[in-house]
N, C-alpha and C positions, 0 to 999 in steps of 0.2 A: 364255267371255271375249269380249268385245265387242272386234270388229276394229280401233278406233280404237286401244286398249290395245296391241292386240299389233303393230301400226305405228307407236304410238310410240314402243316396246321398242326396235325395229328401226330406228328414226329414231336412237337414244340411243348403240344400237351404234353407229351409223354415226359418228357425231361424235366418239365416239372414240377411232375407226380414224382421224380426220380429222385431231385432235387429234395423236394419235401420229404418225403419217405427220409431222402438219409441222414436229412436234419430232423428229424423228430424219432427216428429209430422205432417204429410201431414192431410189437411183436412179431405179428404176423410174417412180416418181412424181411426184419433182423433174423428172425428163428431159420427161415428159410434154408431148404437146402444149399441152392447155388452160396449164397449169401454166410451162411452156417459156413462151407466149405473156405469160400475166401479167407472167414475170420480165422477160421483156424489153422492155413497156411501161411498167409501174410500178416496177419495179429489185426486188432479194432482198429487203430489208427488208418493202419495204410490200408485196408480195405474200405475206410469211409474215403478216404482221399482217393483211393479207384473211383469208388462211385459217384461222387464230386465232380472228378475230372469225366468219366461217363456222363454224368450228364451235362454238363458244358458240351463236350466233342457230339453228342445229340443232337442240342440244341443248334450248334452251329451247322450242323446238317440239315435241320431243319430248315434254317432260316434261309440257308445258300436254294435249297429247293423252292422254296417261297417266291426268293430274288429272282430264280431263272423259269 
């Protein structure tokens, strides 16, 4: 299997986890620095809609690595 394949897999996972993470907002992760930092520049909302839209634009990265 050609390594692009299996890093896109891995890319796909990840968005995810990314995905989930920001729909369920687990401490660990919400509390986060990077994460802490968004919130408190661009307020809860549009830092979950950052993270939304990251993980879409992941995802589709993933998927485009997969397809070629």
């Amino acid at each position: 299997m050609d390594p692009y394949k299996i890093i896109g897999f891995i890319v796909i996972i990840y968005a995810g986890f990314l995905f989930m993470w920001t729909n369920s907002k687990p401490h660990f992760v919400w509390n986060n620095f990077k994460v802490k930092f968004m919130r408190k520049k661009f307020g809860d909302d549009a830092a979950e809609k950052i993270l939304y839209g990251l993980s879409v634009l992941i995802a589709i990265i993933g998927v485009i690595m997969v397809i070629i």
